[in-house]
PASEBA-1860 file (N, C-alpha, C; in nm, 3 decimals):
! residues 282
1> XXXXXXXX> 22.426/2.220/11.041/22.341/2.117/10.982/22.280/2.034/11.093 ~ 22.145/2.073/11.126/22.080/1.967/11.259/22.033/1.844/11.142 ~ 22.133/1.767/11.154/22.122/1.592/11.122/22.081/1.502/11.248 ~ 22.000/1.402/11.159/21.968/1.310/11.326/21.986/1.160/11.259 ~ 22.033/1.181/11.130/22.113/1.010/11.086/22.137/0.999/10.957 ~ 22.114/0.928/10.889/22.253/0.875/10.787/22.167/0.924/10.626 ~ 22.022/0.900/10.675/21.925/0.903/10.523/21.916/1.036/10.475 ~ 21.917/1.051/10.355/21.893/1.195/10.273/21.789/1.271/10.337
9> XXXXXXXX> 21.699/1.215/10.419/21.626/1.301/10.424/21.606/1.343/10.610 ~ 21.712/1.262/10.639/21.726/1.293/10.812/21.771/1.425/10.837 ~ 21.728/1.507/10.789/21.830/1.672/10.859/21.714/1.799/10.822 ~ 21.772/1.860/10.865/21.663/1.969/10.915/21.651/2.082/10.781 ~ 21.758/2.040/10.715/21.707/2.157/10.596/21.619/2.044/10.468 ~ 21.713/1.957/10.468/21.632/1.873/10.372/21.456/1.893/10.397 ~ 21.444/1.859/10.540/21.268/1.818/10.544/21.208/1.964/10.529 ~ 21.306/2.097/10.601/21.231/2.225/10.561/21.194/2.258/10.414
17> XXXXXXXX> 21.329/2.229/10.344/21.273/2.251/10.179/21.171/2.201/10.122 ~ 21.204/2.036/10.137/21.115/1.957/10.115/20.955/1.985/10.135 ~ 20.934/2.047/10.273/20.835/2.059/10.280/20.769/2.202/10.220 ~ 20.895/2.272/10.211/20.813/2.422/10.147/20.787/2.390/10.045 ~ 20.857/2.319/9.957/20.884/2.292/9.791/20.688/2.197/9.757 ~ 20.638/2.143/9.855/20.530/2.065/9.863/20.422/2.203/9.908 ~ 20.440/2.250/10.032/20.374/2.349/10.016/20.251/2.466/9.922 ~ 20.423/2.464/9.831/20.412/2.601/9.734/20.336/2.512/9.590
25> XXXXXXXX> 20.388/2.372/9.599/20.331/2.251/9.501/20.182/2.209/9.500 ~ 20.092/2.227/9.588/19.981/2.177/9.633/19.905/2.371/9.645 ~ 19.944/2.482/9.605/19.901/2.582/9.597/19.879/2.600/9.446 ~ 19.966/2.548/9.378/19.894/2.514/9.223/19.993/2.604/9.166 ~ 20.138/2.604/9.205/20.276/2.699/9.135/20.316/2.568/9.083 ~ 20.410/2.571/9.011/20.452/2.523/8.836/20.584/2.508/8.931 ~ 20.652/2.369/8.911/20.803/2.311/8.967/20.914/2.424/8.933 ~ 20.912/2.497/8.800/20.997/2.587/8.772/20.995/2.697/8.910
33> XXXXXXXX> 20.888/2.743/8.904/20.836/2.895/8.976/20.889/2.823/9.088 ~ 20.834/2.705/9.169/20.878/2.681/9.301/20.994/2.672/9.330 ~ 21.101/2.597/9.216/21.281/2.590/9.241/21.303/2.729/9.228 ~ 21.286/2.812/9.177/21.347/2.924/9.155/21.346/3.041/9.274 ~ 21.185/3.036/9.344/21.202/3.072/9.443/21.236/3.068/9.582 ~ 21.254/2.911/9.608/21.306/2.866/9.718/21.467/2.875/9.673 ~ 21.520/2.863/9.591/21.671/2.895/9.541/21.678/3.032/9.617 ~ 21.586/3.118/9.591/21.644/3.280/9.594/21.606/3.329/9.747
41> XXXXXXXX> 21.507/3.256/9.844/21.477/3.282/9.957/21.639/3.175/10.056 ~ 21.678/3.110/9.971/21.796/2.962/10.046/21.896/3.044/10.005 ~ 21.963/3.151/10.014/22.063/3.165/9.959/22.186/3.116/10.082 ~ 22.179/3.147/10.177/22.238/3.118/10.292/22.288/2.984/10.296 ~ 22.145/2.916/10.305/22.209/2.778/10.303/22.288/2.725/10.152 ~ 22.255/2.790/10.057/22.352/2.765/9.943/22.473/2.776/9.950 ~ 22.484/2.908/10.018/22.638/2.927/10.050/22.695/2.888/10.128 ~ 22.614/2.769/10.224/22.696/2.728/10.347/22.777/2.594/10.261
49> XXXXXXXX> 22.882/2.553/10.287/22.980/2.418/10.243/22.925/2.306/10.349 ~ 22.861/2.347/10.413/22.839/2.208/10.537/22.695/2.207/10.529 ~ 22.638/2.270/10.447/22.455/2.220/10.462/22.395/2.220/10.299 ~ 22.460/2.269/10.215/22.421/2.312/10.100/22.376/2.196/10.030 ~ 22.440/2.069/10.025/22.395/1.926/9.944/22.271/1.913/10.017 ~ 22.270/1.927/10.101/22.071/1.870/10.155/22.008/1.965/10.097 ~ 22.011/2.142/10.074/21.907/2.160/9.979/21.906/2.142/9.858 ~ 22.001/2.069/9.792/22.052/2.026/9.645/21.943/1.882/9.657
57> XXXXXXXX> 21.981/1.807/9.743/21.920/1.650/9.753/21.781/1.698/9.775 ~ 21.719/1.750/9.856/21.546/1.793/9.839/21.485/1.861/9.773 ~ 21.575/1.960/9.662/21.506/2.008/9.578/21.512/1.887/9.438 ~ 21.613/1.820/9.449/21.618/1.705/9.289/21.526/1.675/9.370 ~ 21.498/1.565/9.463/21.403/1.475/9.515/21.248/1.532/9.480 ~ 21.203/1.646/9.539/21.083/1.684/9.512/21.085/1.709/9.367 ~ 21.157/1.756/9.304/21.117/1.784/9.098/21.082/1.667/9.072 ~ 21.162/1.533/9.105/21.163/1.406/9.087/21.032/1.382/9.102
65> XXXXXXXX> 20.956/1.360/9.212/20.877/1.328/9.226/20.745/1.391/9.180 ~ 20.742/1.510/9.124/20.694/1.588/9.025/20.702/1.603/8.874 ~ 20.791/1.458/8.863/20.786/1.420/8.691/20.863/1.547/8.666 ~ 20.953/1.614/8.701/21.040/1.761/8.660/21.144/1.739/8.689 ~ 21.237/1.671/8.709/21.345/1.684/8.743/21.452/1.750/8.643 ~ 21.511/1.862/8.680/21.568/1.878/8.607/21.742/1.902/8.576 ~ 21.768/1.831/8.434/21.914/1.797/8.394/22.004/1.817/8.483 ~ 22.007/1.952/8.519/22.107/2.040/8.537/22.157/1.993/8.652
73> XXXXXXXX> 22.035/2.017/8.750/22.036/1.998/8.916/22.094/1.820/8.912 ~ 22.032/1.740/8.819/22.097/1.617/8.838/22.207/1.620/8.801 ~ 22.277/1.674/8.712/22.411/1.624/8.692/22.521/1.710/8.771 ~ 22.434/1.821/8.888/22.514/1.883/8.967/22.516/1.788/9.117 ~ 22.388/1.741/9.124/22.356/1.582/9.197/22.498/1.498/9.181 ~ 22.482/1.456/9.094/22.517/1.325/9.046/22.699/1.358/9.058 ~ 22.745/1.435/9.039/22.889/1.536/9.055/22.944/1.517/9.209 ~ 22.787/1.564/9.323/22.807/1.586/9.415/22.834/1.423/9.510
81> XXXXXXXX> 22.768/1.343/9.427/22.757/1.181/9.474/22.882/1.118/9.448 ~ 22.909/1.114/9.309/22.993/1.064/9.268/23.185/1.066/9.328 ~ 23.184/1.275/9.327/23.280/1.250/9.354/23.342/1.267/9.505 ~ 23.215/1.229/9.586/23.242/1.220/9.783/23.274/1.314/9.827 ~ 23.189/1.432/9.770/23.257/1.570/9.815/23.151/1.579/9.969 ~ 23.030/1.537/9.949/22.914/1.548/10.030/23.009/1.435/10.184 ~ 23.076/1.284/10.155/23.128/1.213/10.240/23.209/1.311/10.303 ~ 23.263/1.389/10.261/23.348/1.531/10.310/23.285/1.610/10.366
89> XXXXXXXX> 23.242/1.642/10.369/23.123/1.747/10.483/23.104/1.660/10.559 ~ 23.073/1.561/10.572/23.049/1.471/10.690/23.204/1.423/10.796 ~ 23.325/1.390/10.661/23.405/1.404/10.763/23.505/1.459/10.833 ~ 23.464/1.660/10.759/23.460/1.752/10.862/23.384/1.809/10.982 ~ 23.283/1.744/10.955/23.208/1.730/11.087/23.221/1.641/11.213 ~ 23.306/1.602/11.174/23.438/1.466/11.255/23.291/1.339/11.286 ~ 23.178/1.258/11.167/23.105/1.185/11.163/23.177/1.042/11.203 ~ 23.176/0.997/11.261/23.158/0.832/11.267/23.181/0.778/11.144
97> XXXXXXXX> 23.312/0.693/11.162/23.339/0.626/10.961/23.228/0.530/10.975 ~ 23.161/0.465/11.043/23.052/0.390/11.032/22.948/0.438/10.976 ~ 22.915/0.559/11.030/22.757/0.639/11.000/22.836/0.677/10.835 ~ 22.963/0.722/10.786/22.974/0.771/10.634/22.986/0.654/10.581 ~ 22.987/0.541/10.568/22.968/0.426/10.507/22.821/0.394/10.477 ~ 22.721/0.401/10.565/22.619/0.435/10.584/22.558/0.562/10.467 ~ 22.606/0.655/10.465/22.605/0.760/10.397/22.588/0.734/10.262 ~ 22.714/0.692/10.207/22.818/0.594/10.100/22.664/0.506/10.050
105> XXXXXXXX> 22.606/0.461/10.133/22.493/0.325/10.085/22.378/0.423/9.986 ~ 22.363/0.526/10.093/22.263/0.583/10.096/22.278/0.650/9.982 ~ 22.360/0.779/9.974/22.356/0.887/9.859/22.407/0.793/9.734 ~ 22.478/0.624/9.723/22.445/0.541/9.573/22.279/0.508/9.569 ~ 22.254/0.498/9.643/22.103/0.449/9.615/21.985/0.542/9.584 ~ 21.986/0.643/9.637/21.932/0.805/9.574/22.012/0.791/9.460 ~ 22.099/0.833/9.408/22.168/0.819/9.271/22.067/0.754/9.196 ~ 22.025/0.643/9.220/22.013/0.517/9.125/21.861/0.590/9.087
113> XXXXXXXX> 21.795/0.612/9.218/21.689/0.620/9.197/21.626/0.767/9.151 ~ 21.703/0.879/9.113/21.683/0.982/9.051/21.694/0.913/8.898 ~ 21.792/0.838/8.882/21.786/0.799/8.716/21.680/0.754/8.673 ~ 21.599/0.688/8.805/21.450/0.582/8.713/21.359/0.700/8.718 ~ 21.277/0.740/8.603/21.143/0.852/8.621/21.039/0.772/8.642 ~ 20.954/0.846/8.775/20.839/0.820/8.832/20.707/0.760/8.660 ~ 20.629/0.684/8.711/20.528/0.667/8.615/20.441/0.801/8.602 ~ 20.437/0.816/8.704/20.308/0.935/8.755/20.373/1.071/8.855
121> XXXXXXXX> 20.370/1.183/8.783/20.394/1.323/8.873/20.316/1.303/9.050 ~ 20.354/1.303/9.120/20.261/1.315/9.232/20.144/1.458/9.245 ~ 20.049/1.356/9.278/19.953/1.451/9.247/19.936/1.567/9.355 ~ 19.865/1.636/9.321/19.845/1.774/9.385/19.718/1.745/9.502 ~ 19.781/1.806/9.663/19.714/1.767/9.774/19.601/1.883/9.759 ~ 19.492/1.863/9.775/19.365/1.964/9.804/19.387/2.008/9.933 ~ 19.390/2.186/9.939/19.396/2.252/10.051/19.258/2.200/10.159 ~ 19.318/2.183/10.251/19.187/2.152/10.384/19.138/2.242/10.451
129> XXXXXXXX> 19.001/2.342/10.419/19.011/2.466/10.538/18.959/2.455/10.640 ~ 18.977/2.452/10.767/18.990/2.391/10.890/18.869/2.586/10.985 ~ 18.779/2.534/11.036/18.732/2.654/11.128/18.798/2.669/11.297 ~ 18.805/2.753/11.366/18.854/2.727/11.464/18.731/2.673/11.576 ~ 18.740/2.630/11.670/18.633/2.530/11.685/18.610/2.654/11.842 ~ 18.669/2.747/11.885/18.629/2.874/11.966/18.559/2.980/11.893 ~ 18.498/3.051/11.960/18.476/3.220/11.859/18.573/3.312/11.978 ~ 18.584/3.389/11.927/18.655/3.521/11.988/18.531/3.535/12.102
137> XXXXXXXX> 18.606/3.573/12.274/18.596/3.586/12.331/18.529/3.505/12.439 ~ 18.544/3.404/12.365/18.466/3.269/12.512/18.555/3.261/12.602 ~ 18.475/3.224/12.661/18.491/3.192/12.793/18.510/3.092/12.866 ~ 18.623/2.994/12.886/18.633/2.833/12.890/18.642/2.782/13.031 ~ 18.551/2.731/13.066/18.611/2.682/13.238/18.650/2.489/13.200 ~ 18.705/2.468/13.311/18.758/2.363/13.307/18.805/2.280/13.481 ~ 18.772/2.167/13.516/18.826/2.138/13.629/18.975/2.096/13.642 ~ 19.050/2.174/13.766/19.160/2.159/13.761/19.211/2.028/13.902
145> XXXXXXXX> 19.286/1.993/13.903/19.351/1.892/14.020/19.267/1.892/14.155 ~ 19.294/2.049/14.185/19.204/2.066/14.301/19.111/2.059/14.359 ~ 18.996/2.011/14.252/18.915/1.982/14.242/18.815/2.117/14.202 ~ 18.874/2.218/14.208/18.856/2.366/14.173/18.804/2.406/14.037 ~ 18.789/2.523/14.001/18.738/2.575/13.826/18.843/2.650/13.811 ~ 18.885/2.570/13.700/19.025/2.700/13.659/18.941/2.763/13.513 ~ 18.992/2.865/13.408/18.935/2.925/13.350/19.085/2.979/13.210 ~ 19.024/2.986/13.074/19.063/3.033/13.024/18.976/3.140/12.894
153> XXXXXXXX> 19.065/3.170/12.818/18.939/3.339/12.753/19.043/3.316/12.590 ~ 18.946/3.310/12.528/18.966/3.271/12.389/18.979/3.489/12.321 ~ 19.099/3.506/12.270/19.127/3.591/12.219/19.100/3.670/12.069 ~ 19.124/3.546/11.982/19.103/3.527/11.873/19.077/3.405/11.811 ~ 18.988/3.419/11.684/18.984/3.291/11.604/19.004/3.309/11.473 ~ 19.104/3.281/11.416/19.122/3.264/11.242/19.025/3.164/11.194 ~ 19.003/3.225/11.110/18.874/3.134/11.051/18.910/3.145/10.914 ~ 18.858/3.041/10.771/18.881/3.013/10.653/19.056/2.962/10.650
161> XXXXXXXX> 19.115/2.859/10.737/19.251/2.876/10.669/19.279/2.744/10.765 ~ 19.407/2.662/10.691/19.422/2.526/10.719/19.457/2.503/10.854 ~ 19.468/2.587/10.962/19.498/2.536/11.079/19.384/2.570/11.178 ~ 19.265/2.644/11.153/19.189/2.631/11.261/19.263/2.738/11.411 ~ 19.274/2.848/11.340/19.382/2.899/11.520/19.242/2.983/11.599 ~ 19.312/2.932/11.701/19.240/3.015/11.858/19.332/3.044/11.906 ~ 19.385/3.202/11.940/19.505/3.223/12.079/19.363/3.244/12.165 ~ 19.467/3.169/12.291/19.387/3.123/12.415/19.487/3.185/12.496
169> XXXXXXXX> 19.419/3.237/12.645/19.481/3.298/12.773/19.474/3.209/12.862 ~ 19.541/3.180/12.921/19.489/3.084/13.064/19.475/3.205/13.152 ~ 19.363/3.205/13.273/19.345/3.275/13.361/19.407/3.240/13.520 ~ 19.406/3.338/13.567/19.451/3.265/13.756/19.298/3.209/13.816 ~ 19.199/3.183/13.767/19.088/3.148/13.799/19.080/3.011/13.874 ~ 19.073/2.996/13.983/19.100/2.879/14.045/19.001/2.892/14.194 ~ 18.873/2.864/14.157/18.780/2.868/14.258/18.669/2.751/14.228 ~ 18.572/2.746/14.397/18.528/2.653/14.387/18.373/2.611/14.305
177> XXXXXXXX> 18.374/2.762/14.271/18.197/2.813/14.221/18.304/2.845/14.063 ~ 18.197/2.735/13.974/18.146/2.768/13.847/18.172/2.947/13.796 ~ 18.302/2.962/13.766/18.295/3.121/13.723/18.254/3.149/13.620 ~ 18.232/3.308/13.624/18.100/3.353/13.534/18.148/3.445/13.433 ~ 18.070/3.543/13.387/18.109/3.645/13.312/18.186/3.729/13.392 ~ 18.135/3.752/13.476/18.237/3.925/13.567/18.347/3.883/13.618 ~ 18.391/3.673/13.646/18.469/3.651/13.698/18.567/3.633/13.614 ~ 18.551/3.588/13.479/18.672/3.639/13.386/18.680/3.787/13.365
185> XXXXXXXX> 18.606/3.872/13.368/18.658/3.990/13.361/18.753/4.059/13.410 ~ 18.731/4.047/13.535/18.805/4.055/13.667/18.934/4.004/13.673 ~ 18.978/3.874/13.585/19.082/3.781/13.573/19.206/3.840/13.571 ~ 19.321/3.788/13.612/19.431/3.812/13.556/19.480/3.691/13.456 ~ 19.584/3.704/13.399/19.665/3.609/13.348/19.762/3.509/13.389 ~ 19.719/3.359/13.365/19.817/3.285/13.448/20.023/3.339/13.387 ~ 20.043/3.369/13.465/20.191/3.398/13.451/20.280/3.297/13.516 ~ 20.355/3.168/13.480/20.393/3.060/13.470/20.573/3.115/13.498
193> XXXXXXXX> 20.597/3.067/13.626/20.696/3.005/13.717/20.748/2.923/13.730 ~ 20.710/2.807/13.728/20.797/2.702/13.733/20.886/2.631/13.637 ~ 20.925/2.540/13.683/21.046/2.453/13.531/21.162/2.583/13.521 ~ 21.167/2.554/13.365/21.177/2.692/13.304/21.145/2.793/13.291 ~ 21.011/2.781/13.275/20.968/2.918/13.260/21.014/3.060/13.356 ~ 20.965/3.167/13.275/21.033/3.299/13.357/20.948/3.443/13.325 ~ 20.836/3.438/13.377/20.758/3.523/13.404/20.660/3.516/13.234 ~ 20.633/3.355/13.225/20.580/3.439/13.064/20.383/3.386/13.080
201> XXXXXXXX> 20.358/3.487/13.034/20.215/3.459/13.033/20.195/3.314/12.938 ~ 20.066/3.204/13.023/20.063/3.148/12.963/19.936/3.202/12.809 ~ 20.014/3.164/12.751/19.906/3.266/12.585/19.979/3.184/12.466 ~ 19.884/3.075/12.395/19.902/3.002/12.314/19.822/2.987/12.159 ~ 19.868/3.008/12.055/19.767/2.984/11.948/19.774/2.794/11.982 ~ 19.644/2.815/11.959/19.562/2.633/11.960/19.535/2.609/11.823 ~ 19.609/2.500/11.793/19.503/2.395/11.674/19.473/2.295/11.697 ~ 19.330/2.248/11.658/19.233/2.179/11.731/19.242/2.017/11.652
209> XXXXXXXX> 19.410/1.971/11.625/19.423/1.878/11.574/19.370/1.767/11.658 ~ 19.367/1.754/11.801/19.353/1.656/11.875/19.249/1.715/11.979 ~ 19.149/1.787/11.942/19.043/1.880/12.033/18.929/1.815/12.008 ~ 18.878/1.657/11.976/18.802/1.604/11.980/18.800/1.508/12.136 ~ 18.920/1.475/12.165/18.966/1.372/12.256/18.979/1.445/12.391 ~ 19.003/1.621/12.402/18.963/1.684/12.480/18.839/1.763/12.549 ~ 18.755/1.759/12.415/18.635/1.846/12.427/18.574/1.824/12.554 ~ 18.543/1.732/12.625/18.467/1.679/12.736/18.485/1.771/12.831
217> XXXXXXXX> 18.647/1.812/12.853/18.657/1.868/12.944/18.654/2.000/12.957 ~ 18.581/2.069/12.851/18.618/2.210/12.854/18.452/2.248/12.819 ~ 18.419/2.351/12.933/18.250/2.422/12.872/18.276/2.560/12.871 ~ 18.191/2.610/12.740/18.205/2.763/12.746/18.067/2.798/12.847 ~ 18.104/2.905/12.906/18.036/2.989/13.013/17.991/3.086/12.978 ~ 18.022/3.158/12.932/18.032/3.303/12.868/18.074/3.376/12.775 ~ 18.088/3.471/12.713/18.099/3.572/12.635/18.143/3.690/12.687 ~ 18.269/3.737/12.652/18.311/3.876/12.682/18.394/3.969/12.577
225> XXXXXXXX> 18.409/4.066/12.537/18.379/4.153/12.431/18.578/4.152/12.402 ~ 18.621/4.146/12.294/18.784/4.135/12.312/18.769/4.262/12.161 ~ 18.817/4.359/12.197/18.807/4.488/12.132/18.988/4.463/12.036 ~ 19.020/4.420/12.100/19.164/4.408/11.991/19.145/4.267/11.905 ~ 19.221/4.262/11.812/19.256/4.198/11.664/19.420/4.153/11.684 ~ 19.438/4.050/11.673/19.526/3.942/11.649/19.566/3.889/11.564 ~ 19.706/3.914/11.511/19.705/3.817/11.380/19.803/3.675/11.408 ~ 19.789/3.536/11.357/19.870/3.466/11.350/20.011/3.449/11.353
233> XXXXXXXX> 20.052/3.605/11.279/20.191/3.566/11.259/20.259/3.619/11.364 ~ 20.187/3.665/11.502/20.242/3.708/11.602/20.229/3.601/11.671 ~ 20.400/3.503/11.688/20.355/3.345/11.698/20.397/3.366/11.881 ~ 20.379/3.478/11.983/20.402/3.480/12.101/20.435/3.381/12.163 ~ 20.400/3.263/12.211/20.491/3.146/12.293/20.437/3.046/12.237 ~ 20.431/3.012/12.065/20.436/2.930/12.052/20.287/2.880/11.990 ~ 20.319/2.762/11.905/20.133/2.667/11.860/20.142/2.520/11.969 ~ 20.039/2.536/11.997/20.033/2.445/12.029/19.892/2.308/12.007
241> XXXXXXXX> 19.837/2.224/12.012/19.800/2.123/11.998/19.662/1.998/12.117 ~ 19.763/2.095/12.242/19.701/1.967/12.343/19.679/2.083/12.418 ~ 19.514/2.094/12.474/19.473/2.171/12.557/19.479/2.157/12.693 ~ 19.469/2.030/12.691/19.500/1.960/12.838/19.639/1.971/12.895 ~ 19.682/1.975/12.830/19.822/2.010/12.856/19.874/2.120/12.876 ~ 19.896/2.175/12.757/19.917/2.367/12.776/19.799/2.422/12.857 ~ 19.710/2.384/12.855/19.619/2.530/12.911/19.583/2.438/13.017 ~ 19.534/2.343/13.069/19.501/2.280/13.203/19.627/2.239/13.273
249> XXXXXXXX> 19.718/2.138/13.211/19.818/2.114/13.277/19.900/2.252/13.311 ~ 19.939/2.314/13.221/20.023/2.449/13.290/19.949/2.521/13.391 ~ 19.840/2.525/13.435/19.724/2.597/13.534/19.760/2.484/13.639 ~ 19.725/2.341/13.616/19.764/2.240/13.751/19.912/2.247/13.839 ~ 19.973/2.279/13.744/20.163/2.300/13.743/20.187/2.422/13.799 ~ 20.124/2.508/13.764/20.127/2.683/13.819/20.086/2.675/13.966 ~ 19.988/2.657/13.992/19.901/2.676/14.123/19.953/2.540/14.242 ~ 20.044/2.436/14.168/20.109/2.401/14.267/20.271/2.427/14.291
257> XXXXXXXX> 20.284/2.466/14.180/20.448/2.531/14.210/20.411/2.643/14.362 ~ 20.289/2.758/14.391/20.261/2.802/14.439/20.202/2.805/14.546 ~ 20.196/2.662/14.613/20.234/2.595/14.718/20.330/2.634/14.791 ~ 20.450/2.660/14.785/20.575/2.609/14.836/20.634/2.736/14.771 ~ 20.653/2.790/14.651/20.695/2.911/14.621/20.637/3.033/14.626 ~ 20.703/3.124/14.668/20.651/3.322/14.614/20.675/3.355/14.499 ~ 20.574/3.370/14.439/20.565/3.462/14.272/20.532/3.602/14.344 ~ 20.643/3.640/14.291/20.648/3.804/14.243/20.621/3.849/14.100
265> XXXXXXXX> 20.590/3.781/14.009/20.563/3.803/13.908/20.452/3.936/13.877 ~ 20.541/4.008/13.739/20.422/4.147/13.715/20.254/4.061/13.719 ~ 20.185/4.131/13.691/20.048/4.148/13.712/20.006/4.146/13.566 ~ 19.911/4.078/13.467/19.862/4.072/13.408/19.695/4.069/13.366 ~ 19.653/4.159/13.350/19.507/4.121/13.323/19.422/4.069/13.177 ~ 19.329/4.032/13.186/19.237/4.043/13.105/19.225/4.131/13.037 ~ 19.181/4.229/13.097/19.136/4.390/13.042/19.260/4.384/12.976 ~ 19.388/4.372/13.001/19.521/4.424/12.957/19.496/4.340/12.811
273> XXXXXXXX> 19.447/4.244/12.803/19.472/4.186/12.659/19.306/4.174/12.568 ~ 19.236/4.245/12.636/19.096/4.258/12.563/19.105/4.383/12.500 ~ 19.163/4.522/12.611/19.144/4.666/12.587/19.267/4.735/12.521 ~ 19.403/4.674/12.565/19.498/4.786/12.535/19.579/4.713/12.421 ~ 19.664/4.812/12.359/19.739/4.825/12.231/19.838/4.727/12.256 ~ 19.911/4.784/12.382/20.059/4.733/12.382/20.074/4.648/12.499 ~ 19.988/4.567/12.553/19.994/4.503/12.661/20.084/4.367/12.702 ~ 20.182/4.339/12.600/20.295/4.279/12.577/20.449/4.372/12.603
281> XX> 20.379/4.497/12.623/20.548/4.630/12.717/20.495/4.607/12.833 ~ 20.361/4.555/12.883/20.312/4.564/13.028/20.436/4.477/13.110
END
């Protein structure tokens, strides 16, 4: 159970349900259809004795707040409150009698407030469809520390769907002339050394939540032809958010770790992720 404090809704399964249960709610499925199937995808955590009341507490909570709550789940609620079986999971988890007193406040006061019904079902959020703000195969230069052009190469763009994705490559492009078309071609892949890291290409899906506050710094140059297809759910190292960060800062961070260190790192190209199938066995 990743808990981070005392409130019903501080832990990591609560806010996952919670949030699928909203999800699947704002897609225009019926409170029944949604408990029933997050029940049958949770079975795990049902059966766990040390996590199971948080998906009990976020699924009443969301029906609740959907004008649905239903009987059953409350008076299996209300069972679970009443008779401190939930204070028990906490103090086999050897919790702080402070933080289960705390607890104690908390799961009477959820109690109370499952008994009062909402005036109003919460209404249903309108899907947002978001474009990705790259097209497949640009070409991004950018100034790095050095005062140099570092470079990255837009892979893919999902388009029609709420997050707006671009997987982006960072390149080893780090020169003093404005690079061009043949000079991303030519590119390899920044392959990231330092910190932690351990030989992993930097290669990120982008959403362009905060890509207004960056735009300045990034111009497309070019166009180059990316013959392979990408899908989202190949989540490779990760989403990320801040371009300046992942894709400039990890290029500023790379090329000075490389100062002072030898990368032996494999060899990655462009071509390797424009032309070939399997360029992730490379």
């Amino acid at each position: 159970m990743g808990s981070w404090g005392t409130a019903i809704s501080s832990n990591d399964t609560y806010a996952d349900v919670h949030s699928a249960f909203f999800d699947l709610y704002n897609e225009g499925l019926e409170v029944v259809e949604i408990s029933k199937k997050l029940i049958a995808e949770n079975q795990d955590i049902i059966k766990d004795p040390d996590d199971c009341n948080n998906f009990w507490f976020a699924l009443a909570k969301a029906q609740w707040e959907c004008k649905q709550l239903d009987p059953k789940l409350f008076l299996q609620v209300k069972e679970v409150i009443e008779t401190g079986s939930d204070l028990d999971v906490w103090r086999q988890l050897e919790a702080d009698e402070k933080d289960i007193k705390k607890r104690k406040i908390v799961l009477d006061k959820f109690l109370l407030d499952l008994q009062v019904e909402k005036t109003k079902p919460k209404s249903r959020k309108k899907k947002v469809i978001r474009q990705p703000v790259f097209e497949k195969g640009d070409c991004l230069t950018f100034k790095l520390e050095n005062g140099n052009y570092g470079g990255a190469i837009v892979l893919e763009a999902i388009k029609d769907t709420e997050y707006g994705y671009n997987l982006i490559a960072t390149t080893r492009i780090n020169q003093i002339n404005k690079p061009t078309k043949e000079d991303f071609e030519k590119s390899e892949v920044l392959i990231t050394k330092y910190a932690n890291f351990d030989n992993k290409p930097n290669i990120h899906w982008y959403l362009p939540v905060r890509h207004k506050n960056v735009s300045h710094l990034i111009e497309k140059v070019a166009t180059i032809t990316v013959k392979l297809d990408y899908s989202s759910k190949q989540l490779l190292y990760g989403h990320v958010g801040d371009f300046d960060i992942w894709i400039i800062g990890v290029a500023n961070q790379q090329f000075d770790f490389e100062k002072t260190k030898q990368c032996t790192a494999k060899r990655l190209t462009i071509k390797d992720l424009t032309q070939k199938k399997s360029w992730w066995k490379i």
